[in-house]
N, C-alpha and C positions, 0 to 999 in steps of 0.2 A: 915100390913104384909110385911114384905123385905125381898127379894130374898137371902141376903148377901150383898157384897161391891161390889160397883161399883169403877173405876176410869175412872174419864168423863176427854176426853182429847179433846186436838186438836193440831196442828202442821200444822207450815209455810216451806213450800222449798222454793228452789233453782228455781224449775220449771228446765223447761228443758227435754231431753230424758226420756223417761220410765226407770224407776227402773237405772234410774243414777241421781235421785234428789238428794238434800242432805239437811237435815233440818238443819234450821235457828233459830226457838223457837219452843219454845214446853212448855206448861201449863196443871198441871194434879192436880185434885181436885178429892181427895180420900170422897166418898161419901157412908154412911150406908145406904142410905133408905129413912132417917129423916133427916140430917146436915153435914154438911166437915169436917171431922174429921186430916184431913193433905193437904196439897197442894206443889206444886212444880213446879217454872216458871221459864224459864232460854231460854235466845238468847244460840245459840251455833253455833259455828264457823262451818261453813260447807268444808272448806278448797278449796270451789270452788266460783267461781262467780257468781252473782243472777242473771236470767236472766232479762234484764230492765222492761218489762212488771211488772211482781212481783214487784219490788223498786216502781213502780209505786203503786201498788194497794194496800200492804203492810208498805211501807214507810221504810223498812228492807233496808240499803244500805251494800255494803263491809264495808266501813270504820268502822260503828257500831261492828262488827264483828270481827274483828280485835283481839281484846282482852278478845273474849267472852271465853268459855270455848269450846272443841272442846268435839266431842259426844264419845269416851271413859272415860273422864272425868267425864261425868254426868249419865251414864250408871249403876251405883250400883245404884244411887240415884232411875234412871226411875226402873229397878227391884222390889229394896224394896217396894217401893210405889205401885207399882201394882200386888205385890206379893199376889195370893189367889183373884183377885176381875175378875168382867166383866170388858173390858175396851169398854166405851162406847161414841160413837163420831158420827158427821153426817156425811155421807160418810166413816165409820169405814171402809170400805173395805182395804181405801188410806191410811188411818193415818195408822194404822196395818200391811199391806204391807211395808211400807214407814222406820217403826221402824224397821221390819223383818231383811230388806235389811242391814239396819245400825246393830244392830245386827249378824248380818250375818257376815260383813267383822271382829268384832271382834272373831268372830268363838266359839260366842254364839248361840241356839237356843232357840229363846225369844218364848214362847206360852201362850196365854191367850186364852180364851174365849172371844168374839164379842158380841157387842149388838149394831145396828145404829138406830140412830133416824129417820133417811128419813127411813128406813122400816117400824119401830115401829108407824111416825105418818101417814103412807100412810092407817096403818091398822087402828087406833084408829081416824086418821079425815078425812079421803075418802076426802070428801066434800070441802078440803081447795084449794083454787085457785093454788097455789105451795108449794112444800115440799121444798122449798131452805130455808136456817137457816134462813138467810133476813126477807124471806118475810111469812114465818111462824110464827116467834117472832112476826111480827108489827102485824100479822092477830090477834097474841092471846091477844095483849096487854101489851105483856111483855117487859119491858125496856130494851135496849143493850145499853151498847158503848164499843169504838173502836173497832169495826168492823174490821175484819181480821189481826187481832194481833191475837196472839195465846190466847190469856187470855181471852179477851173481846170473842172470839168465846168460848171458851173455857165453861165461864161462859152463853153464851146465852142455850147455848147445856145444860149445868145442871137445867138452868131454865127450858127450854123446858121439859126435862126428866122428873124433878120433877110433873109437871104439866100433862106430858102421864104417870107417876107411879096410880097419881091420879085418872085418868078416866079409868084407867087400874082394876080395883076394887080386882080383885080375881086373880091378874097380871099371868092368862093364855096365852095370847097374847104374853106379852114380855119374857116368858118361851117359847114360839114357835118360835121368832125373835132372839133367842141368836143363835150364831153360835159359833161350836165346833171349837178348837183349832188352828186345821189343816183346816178346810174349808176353800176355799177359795187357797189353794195353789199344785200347781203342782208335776206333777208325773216327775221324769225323764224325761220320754219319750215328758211330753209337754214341759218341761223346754229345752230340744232340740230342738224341732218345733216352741217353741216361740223362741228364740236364732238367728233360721232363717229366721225369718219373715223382713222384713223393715221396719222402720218410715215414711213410704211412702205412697200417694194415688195410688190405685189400688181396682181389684180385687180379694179373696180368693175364695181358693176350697178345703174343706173337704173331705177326700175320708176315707173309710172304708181298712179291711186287704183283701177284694177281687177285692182292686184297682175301686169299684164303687163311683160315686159324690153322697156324702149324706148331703151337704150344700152346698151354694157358700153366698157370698155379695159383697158387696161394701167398703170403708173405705179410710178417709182420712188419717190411721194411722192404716196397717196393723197388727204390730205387736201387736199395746195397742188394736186393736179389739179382735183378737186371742185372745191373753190373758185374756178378759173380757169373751169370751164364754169357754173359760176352767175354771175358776172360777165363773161363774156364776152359782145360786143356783134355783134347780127345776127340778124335774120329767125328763123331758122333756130336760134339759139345762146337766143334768146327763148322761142321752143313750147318747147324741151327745158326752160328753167328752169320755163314756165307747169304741163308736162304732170310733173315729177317730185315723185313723194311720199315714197317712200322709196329711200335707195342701201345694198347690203350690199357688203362688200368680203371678199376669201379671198385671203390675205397667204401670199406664197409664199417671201419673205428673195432667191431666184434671180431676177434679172429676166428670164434665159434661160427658166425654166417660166413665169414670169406671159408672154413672147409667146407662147408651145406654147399654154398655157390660153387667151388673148383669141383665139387661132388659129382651135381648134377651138371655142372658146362661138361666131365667129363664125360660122361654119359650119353651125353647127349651130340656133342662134336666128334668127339672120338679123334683129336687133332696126333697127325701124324708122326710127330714129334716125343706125345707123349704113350703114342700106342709102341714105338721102338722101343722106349723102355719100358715097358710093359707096366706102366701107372695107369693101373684102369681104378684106381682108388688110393685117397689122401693118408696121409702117415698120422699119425698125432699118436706121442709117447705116453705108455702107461706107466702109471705109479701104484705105489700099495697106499697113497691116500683116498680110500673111499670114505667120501664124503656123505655120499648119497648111493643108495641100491639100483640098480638096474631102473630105468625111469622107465618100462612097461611093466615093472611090477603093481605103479603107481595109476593103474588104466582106469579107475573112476575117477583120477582128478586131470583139470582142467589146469594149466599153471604156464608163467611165462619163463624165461629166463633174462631177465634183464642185465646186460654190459653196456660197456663204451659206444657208444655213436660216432657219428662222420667229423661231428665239430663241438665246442662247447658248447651246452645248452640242449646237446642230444642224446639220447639214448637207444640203445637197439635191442630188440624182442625178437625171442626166438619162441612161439606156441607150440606146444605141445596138448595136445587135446586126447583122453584117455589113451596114452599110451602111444601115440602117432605124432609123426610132426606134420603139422597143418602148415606151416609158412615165417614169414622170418619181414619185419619195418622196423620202422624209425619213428619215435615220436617224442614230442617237446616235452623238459623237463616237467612243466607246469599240468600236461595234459592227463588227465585221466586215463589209464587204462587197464582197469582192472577189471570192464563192464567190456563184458564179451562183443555188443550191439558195437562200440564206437570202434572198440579193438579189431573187427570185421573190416571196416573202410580202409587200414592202414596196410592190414598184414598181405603181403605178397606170397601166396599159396608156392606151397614149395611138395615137390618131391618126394613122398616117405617108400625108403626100402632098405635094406639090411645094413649098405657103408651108410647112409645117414643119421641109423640107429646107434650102428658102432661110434661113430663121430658124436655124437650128444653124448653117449654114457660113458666114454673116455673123457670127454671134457669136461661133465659133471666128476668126476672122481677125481682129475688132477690138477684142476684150475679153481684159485680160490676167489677172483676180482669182478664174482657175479651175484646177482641176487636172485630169490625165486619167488615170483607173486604170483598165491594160486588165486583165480579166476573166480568170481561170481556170477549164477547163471542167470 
């Protein structure tokens, strides 16, 4: 039994800011159900620069590029082709957002219907150690190559698919993981409030039309978090976009303060939002890099933790005083502070209790981009 047509795709950027990528290739395999009935693969000029990470992992340079075709050029092509089908890809969110945009500046509005494979196999294989294309494919057996080229993903994703159509038997499941048209994209009102968010680490705070906090978190990338809770799909993920009017964000450059802050805002607000899903405390992954022992083993020294600050020229302190955290500033390259007296005027007394402790001594063990000055009394 088939749904109708699918076009399984995938697509390389630019990388770079949110919703200013610009794609580089793009490969679309026009799929009935049973076989490939059309295909279309093409590099495409993205008129801007890669960022080197990408070159790196892609092997996609400028120079290639050069004389590819640029993305109004190939644009009837991606239309026709996915005219009438699903388009279906792993992380569909990105690739579909990604064309939109493109789309968009030619003052098209491109819609299809969504279907991702990270949903569809999370439902059909629970049980798989990751939902990453990688490492899906080697779990199932199934051959790839060239890996993140648009083609070579391209096709790993149709294998995959063909293989979740299969165990899909009476394909109820992937009639429940297709997403309509429009899902997935903003109202006015959040395309305003994303607009002013930052690509920056901080804090956000969701607030309802009666001016109350009905979310906050953390985020190394305010705006693309926002963004992901306004388009994210669920119950639950729906009230929060219905009920938010305004979000303000307090940009901290340390992602170590933005958990300390979302710690204690939680705590202390207890916003309704975050108590449904029962975050009464921050996540941050451990690793088996111990760097450093438990920092209350360390309870007769005085010491900072210095990282990144708000802007260039600043830095940010997190104190720790025998064993407790005392408070968490900002102070100028240039400025002294490793003399307790002047360190006193700056630090913002913060909070100490068991997630704040946990929060420091994961962050000591699996973050390398900090330094430690212990203190003179």
């Amino acid at each position: 039994m088939s749904l109708g047509m699918y076009a399984v795709l995938d697509i390389e950027t630019t990388g770079g800011k949110y919703n200013e990528e610009g794609i580089t290739e793009i490969a679309i395999h026009k799929f009935d159900g049973h076989q490939v009935i059309d295909r279309f693969i093409s590099l495409v000029n993205p008129e801007k620069d890669i960022q080197p990470f990408v070159v790196n992992l892609t092997g996609i340079n400028n120079k290639m590029l050069r004389t590819a075709p640029k993305f109004h050029e190939v644009a009837k092509r991606i239309v026709e082709i996915t005219e009438g089908t699903v388009i279906v890809a792993h992380n569909a969110q990105f690739d579909y957002r990604v064309l939109r945009m493109e789309f968009r500046k030619l003052g098209f509005n491109f819609e299809r219907k969504t279907l991702c494979t990270v949903d569809l196999s999370k439902r059909l294989i629970p049980q798989a150690e990751s939902h990453s294309l990688g490492k899906l494919v080697r779990s199932l057996g199934i051959a790839v190559s060239d890996r993140h080229r648009a083609n070579g993903d391209a096709l790993a994703t149709l294998k995959l698919f063909k293989f979740l159509l299969t165990k899909d038997s009476n394909k109820s499941i992937i009639r429940a993981v297709i997403r309509a048209e429009n899902l997935g994209e903003l109202s006015q009102r959040q395309i305003d409030i994303v607009s002013g968010m930052p690509s920056e680490t901080g804090v956000y705070y969701m607030y309802n039309k009666e001016g109350e906090l009905i979310y906050l978190g953390k985020s190394i990338d305010i705006k693309r978090k926002v963004n992901s809770l306004f388009t994210r799909d669920g119950k639950e993920a729906r009230k929060l976009q219905k009920a938010t009017r305004k979000v303000t964000y307090e940009l901290t450059g340390s992602e170590l303060i933005a958990l300390l802050k979302e710690n204690e805002e939680l705590q202390k607000n207890k916003p309704l939002f975050n108590r449904w899903q029962g975050k009464s405390k921050p996540n941050l992954q451990t690793s088996e890099n111990d760097r450093f022992t438990d920092f209350e083993t360390t309870s007769l020294r005085d010491f900072l933790i210095v990282d990144k600050g708000r802007e260039t020229g600043e830095k940010s302190a997190v104190w720790i005083g025998k064993g407790r955290l005392k408070g968490v500033g900002f102070f100028d390259l240039n400025h002294q502070i490793n003399n307790i007296h002047i360190l006193e005027s700056i630090i913002t007394p913060m909070h100490d209790d068991e997630n704040a402790k946990m929060i420091i001594d994961t962050y000591l063990k699996t973050k390398k981009n900090f330094k430690i000055i212990d203190l003179k009394q």
